[in-house]
C-alpha positions in Angstrom: 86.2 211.3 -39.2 89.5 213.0 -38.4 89.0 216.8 -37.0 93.1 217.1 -36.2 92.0 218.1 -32.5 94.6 217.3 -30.3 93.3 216.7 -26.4 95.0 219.8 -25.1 93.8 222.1 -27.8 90.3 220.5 -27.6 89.9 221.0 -23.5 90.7 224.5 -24.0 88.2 225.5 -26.3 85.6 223.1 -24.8 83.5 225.6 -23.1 83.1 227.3 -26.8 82.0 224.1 -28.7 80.0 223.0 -26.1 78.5 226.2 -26.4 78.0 226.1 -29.8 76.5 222.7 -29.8 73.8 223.1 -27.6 72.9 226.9 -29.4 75.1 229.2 -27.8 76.9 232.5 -29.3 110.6 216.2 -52.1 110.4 215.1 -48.8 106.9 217.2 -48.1 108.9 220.6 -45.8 106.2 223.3 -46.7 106.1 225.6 -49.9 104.3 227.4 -51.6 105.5 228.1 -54.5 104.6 224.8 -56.7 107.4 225.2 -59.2 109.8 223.7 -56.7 110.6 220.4 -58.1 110.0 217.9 -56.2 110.9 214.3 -55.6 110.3 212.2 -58.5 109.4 209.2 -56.0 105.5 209.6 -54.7 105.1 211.1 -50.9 102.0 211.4 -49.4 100.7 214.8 -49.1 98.3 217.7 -50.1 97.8 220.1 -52.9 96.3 223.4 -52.7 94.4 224.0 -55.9 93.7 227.7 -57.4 90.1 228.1 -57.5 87.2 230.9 -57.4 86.2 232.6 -54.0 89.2 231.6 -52.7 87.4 228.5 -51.6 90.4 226.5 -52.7 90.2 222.9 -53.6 92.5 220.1 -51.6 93.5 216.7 -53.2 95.4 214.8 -51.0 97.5 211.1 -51.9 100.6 210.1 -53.0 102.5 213.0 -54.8 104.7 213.1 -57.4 105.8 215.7 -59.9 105.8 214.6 -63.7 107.3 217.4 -65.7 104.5 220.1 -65.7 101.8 217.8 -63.6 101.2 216.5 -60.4 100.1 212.8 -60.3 97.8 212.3 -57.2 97.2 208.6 -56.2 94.4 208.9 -53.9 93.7 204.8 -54.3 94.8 202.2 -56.4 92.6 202.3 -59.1 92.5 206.4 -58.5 94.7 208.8 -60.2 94.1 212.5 -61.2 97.1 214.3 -63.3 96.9 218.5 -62.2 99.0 221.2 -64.1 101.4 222.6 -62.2 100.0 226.0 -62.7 96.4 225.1 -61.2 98.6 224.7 -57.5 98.7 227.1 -54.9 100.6 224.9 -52.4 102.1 221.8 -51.8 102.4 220.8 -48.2 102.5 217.4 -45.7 98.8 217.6 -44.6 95.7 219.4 -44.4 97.4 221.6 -41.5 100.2 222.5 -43.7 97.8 223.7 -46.2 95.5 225.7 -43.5 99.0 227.2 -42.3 99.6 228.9 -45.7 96.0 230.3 -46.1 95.8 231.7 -42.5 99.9 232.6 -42.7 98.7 234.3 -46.3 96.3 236.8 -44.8 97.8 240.3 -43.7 95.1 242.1 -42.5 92.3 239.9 -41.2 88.6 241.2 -41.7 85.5 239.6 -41.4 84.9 237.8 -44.7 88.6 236.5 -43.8 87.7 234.5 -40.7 83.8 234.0 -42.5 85.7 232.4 -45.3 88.5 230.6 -43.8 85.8 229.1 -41.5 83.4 228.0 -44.2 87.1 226.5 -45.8 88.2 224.4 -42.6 84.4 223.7 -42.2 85.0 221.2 -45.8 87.7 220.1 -44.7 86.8 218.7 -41.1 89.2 221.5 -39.6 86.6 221.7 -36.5 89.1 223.4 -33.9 90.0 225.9 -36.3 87.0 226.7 -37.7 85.2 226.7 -34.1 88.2 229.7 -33.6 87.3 231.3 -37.3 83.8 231.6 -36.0 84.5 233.2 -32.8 86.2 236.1 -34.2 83.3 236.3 -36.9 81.0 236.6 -34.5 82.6 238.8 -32.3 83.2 241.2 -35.5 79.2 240.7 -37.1 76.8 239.9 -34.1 73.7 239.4 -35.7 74.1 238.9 -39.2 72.1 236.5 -41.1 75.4 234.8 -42.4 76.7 234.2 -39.1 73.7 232.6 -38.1 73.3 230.3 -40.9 77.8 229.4 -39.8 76.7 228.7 -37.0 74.1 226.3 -37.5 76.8 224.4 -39.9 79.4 224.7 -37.1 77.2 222.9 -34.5 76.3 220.2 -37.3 80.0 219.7 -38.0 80.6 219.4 -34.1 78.0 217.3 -33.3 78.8 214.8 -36.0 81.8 214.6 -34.5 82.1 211.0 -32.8 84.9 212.6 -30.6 83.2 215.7 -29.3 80.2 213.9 -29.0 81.7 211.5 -26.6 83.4 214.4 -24.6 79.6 216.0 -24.8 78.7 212.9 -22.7 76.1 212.2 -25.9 75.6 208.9 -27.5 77.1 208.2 -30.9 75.2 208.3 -34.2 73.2 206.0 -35.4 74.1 205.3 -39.0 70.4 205.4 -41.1 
């Protein structure tokens, strides 16, 4: 499972996690607009789809655009064709695509950080969501939602064969 910490960033916020896990507190340059043409030859990268509660989907695989439609080869016998107009972004990565959410947000609130941490929670963001969190619960101490992120949080962490290890805990035992 890849959580895109790198071992600087993870040692820094390392008191926090810990915390939280035991029960405390064409070539793909980012864009957003996804009527840029792009490369008729497949790259690998990510698409940012348009969905409800801003809980936007992300397909990832070889890209190419087909006329109005994205092809996205996630395997060899898996394809999914996407109108153009059901994309919010195209980018490189998962981090290209958490970029253009968190770069999209001009005034931050609450449900901000609440949602973009449930978002990089999915999407095995851990660092950033662990950072998401701490602002929620610096801004809504106490609330039943934030409790609830939390408990998901620490699951997320301590599934985590990575933070685990740097926990000093043993791995998981598949069931």
């Amino acid at each position: 499972m890849s959580t895109h910490l790198t071992k600087s960033r993870r040692l820094s916020i390392a008191p926090l996690l810990f915390a939280l896990a035991v029960g405390g507190c064409c070539s793909f340059v980012q864009f957003a607009a996804p009527t840029v043409a792009c490369a008729q030859e497949a790259q690998s990268g990510v698409l940012l789809l348009k969905t409800p509660k801003n809980l936007e989907s992300v397909v990832s695989g070889q890209l190419s655009l087909k006329g109005d439609t994205y092809e996205v080869v996630a395997a060899e016998d898996s394809r999914v064709w996407i109108p153009r107009d059901r994309v919010l972004f195209v980018g490189r990565d998962i981090l290209d695509a958490y970029e253009f959410k968190r770069n999209g947000i001009v005034s931050w609130s609450v449900g901000d950080h609440y949602q973009l941490t449930r978002w990089c929670l999915i999407n095995q963001l851990l660092e950033q969501a662990t950072e998401h969190y701490t602002e929620v619960a610096k801004l809504a101490p106490g609330h039943r939602r934030v409790s609830q992120l939390s408990v998901e949080l620490q699951k997320k962490l301590l599934e985590d064969g990575e933070f685990r290890d740097y926990l000093g805990l043993p791995p998981l035992i598949a069931a």
